[in-house]
C-alpha positions as CSV (number, residue, x, y, z in Angstrom):
1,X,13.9,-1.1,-20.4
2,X,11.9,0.8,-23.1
3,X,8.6,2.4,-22.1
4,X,7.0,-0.1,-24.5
5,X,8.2,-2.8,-22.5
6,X,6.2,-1.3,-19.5
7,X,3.1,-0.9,-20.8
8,X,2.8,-3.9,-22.3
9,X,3.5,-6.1,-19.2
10,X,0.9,-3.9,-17.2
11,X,-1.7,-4.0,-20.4
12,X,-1.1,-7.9,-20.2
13,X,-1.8,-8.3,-16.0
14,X,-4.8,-6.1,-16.3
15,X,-6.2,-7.8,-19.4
16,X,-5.6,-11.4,-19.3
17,X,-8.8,-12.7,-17.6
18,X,-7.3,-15.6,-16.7
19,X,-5.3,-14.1,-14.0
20,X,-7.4,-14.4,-11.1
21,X,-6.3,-15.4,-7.7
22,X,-7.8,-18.5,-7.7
23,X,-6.2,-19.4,-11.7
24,X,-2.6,-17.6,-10.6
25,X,-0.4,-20.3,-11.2
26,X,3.0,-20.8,-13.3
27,X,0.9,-21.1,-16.3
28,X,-0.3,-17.8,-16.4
29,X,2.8,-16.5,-16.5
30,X,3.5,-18.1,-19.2
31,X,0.6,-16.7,-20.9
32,X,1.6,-13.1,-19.6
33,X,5.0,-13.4,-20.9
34,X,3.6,-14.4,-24.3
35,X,1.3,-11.5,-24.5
36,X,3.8,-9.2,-23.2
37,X,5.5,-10.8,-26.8
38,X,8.4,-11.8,-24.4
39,X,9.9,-14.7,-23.1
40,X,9.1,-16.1,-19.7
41,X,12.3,-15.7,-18.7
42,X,12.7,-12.0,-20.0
43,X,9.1,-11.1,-18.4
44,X,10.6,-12.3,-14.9
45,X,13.2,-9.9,-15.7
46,X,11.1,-7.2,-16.6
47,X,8.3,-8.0,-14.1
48,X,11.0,-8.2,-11.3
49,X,12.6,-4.3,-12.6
50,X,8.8,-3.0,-12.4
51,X,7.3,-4.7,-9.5
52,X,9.9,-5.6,-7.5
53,X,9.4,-9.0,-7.0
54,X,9.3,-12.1,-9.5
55,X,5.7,-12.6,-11.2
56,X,4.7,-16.1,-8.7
57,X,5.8,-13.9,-5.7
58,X,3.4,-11.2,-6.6
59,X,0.7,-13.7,-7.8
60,X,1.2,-15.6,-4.4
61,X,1.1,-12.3,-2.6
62,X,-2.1,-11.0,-4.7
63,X,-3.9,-14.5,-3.6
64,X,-3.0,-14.3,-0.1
65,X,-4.2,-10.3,0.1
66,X,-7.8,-11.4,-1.4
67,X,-7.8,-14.2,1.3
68,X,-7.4,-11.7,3.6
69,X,-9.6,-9.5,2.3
70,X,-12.4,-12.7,2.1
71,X,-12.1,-13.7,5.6
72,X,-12.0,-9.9,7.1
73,X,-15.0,-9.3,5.0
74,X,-17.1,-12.5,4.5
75,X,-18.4,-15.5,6.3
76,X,-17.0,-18.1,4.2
77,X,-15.2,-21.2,5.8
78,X,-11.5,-20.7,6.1
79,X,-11.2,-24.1,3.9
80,X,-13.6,-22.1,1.1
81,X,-11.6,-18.8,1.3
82,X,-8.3,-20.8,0.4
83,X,-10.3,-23.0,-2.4
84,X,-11.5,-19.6,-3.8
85,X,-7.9,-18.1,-3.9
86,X,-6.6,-21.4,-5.8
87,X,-4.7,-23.3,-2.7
88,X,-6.5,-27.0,-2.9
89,X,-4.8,-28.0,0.6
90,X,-6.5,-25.8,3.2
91,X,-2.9,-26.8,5.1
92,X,-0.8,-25.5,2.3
93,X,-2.9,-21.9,2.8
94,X,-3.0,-22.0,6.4
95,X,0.7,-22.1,6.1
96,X,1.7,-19.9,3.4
97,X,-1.0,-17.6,5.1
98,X,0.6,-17.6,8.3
99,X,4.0,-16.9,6.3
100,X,2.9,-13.7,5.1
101,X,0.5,-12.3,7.9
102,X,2.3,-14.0,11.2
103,X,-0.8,-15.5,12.4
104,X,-3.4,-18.0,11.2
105,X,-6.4,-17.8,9.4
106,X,-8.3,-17.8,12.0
107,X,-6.5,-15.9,13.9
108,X,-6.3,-13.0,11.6
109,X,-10.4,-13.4,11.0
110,X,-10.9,-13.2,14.8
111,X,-8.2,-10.9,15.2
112,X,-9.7,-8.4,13.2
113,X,-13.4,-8.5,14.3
114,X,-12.3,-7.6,17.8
């Protein structure tokens, strides 16, 4: 892949001001890929080379890492910290939570704090 290529799919994650954890959804990458002046599928392709990992694996990744960073940091009910990272089931974050980190929520929250 050209260098062109590369800069303009890091130029369109760090401008598009959609791309938030809490609006990091298939859509966006949609939007990426069009200001990246690619198809989605060829921005998967190209995202995947870069990153290492498809574009919804890294946004789901990126959304679980601020949620960890919300509860390590802030007081916010575990319910609000996945409703500010875009998960409207607080089951659906406690799982894919415990996915990435191996423990719950609250676990992690308490966890750290000792």
């Amino acid at each position: 892949m050209d260098g062109y290529r590369v800069r303009s799919i890091h130029v369109s994650i760090k401008l598009y001001p959609q791309c938030t954890p809490s609006r990091a959804t298939p859509g966006n990458v949609i939007e990426l890929a069009k200001l990246s002046n690619l198809s989605r599928s060829a921005f998967a392709d190209h995202f995947h080379r870069i990153v290492g990992q498809a574009p919804m694996a890294y946004l789901t990744a990126w959304r679980l890492d601020r949620a960890a960073e919300l509860l390590r940091y802030g007081r916010a009910q575990v319910s609000e910290v996945a409703g500010r990272v875009g998960y409207t089931s607080e089951a659906a974050f406690s799982r894919a939570f415990k996915a990435r980190f191996a423990m719950s929520p609250l676990h992690w929250r308490r966890t750290d704090r000792l």
